[in-house]
C-alpha positions in Angstrom: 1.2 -19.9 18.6 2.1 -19.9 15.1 2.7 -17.2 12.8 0.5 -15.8 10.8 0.7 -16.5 7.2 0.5 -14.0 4.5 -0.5 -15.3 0.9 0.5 -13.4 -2.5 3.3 -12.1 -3.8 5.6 -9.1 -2.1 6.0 -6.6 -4.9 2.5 -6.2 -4.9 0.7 -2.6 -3.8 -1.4 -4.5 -1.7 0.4 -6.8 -0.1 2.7 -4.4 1.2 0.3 -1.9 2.7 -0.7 -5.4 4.8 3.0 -6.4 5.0 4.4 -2.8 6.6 1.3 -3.0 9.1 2.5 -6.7 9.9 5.7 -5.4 10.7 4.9 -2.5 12.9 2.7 -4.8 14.9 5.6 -7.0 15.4 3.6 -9.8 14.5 4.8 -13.2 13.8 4.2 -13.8 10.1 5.5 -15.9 7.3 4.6 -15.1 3.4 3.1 -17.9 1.1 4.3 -17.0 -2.0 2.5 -17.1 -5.0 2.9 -16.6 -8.6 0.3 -14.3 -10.4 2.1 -15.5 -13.9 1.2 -19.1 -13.1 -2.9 -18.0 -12.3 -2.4 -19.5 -8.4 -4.9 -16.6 -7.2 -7.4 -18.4 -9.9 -7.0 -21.5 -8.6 -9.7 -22.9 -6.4 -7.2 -23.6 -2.9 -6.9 -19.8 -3.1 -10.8 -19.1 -4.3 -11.6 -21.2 -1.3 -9.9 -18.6 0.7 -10.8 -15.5 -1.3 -13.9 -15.9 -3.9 -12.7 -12.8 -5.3 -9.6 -13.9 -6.7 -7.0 -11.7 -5.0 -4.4 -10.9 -3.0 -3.2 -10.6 0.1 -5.1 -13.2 2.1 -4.1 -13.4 6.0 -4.7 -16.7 7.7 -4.2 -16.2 11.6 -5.4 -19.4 13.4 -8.9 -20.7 12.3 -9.6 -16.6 10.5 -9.3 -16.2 6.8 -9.2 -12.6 5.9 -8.9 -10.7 2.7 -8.3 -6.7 1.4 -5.7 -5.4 2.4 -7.0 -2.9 4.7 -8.9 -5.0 6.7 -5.9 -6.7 7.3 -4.2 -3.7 8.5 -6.7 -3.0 10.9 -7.2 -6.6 12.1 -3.2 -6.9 13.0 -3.0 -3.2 14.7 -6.4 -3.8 16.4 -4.8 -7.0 17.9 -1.3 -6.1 18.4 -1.0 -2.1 17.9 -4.4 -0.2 18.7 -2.8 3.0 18.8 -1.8 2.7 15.5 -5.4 3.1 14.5 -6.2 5.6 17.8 -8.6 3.4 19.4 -10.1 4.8 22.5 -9.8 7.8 21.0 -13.0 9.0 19.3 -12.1 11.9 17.1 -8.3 10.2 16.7 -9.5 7.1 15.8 -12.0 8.9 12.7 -9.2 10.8 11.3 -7.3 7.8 11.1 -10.7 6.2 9.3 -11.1 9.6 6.9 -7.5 9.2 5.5 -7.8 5.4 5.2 -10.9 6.2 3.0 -9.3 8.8 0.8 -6.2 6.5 0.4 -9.0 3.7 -0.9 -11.0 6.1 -3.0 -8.7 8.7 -4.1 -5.1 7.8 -3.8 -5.1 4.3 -5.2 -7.3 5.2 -8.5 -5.6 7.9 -9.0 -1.5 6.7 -8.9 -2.5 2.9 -9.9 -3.6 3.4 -13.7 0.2 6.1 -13.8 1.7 2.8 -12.5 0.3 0.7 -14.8 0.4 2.4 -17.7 4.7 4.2 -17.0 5.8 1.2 -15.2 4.5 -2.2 -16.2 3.5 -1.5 -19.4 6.6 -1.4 -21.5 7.4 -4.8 -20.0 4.8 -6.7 -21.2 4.4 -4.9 -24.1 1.5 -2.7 -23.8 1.7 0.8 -25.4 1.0 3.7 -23.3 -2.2 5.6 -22.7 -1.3 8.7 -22.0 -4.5 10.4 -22.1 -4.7 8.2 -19.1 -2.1 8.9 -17.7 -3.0 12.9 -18.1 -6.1 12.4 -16.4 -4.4 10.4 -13.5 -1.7 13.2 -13.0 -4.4 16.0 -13.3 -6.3 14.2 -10.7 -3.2 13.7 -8.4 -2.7 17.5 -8.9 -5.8 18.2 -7.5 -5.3 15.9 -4.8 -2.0 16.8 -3.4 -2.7 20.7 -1.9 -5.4 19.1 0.1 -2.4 16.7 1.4 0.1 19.7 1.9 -2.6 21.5 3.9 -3.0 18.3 6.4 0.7 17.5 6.6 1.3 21.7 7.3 -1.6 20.8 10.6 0.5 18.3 11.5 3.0 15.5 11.4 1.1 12.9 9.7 -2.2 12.4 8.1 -4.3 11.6 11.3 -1.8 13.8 13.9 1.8 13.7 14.8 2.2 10.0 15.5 2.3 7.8 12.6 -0.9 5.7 12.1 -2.2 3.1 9.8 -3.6 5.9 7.7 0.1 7.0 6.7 0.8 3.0 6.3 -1.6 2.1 3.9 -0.4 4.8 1.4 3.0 3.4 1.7 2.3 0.7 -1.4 1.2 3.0 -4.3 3.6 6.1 -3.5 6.3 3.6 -3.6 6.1 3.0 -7.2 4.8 6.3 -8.0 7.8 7.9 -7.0 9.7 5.6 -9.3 8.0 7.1 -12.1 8.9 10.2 -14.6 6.5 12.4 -12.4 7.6 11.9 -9.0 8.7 15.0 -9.0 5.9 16.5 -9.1 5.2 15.9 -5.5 8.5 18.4 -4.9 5.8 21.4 -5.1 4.5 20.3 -1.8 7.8 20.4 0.9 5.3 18.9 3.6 4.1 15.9 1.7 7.5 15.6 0.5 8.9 15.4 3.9 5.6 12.9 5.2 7.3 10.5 2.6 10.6 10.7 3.5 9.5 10.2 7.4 7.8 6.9 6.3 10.7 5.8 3.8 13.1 6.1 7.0 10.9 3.5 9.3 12.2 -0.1 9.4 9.1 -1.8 8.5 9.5 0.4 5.1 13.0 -0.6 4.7 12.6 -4.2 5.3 9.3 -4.4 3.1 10.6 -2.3 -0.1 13.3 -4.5 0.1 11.1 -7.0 -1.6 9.4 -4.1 -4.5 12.1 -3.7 -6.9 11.1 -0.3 -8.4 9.9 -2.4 -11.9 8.1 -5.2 -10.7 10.8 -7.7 -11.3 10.2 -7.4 -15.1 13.6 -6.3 -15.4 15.2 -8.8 -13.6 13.1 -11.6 -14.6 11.8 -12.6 -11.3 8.1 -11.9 -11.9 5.9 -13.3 -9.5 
């Protein structure tokens, strides 16, 4: 059978939340690479496989499949179900409930601190930080409800990993490579959730390919 294949680029938030799920499938995969610099996600081979424009797209077989999520759920359903509980009723909704507040609260929250303390001194945007205020007030509201979870139990949807804890692996990653990780100190439980993920191979070998400024740095932007 041949391997899945995985098209964006790997420093991305979203690609890695699909590329850490790949790996703790154990799935045979290979990355496309693609530069966002050079507009391929505009181009129309890649509109033809996502009209939306974005990345990650999985291709496995004759499936095209985009958002990131639903390609974490697609490779655990097929490889690793109990990563996502299934058969298990009440397991299996957890693992849904954090998923959601990851989409809808997480993300939102951490992207525009990202955006505005990481990427924008490289390409030469000033900083908002009224925005940046906002975000961190939000993220302060958001974290005792995490440090009350994590206190229940191991991780988000029990004490087995899941793809709930997964998914928030891509945003934290260059959150805590910001001037306010430490705020995330306050809260020993979540502190020690992100440690747990940080020591799993799949987050070794992916974060391996996020250098903690997007490659501005360096040069090597996608």
């Amino acid at each position: 059978m041949a391997p899945m294949k995985v098209y964006g680029w790997a420093v991305s938030p979203w690609m890695a939340s699909a590329l850490v799920c790949l790996e703790e499938a154990g799935a045979e995969y290979e990355i496309v690479p693609m530069s966002r610099c050079g507009g391929d996600h505009r181009r129309p081979d890649h509109l033809a496989r996502n009209p939306f424009g974005e990345i990650p797209v999985l291709e496995d077989g004759d499936l095209t499949l985009y958002q990131s999520r639903a390609i974490a759920r697609y490779v655990l359903r097929k490889y690793r179900p109990e990563l996502l509980k299934e058969g298990d009723l009440e397991g299996s909704a957890m693992v849904d409930v954090w998923m959601e507040v990851e989409a809808h609260h997480v993300e939102p929250t951490l992207w525009p601190i990202i955006r505005h303390c990481i990427i924008g001194p490289y390409v030469g945007r000033e900083r908002d930080q009224a925005a940046v205020d906002e975000s961190l007030a939000k993220l302060r509201a958001l974290l005792p409800a995490y440090e009350a979870r994590l206190s229940a139990c191991w991780y988000l949807a029990g004490d087995d990993v899941t793809a709930a804890d997964l998914c928030h692996f891509g945003f934290m990653r260059y959150f805590m490579e910001t001037e306010y990780a430490a705020i995330v100190d306050a809260y020993p439980h979540v502190k020690a959730w992100w440690h747990a993920l940080l020591a799993r191979p799949s987050v070794k070998k992916v974060i391996a390919g996020m250098p903690p400024d997007f490659g501005y740095a360096s040069g090597n932007i996608p």
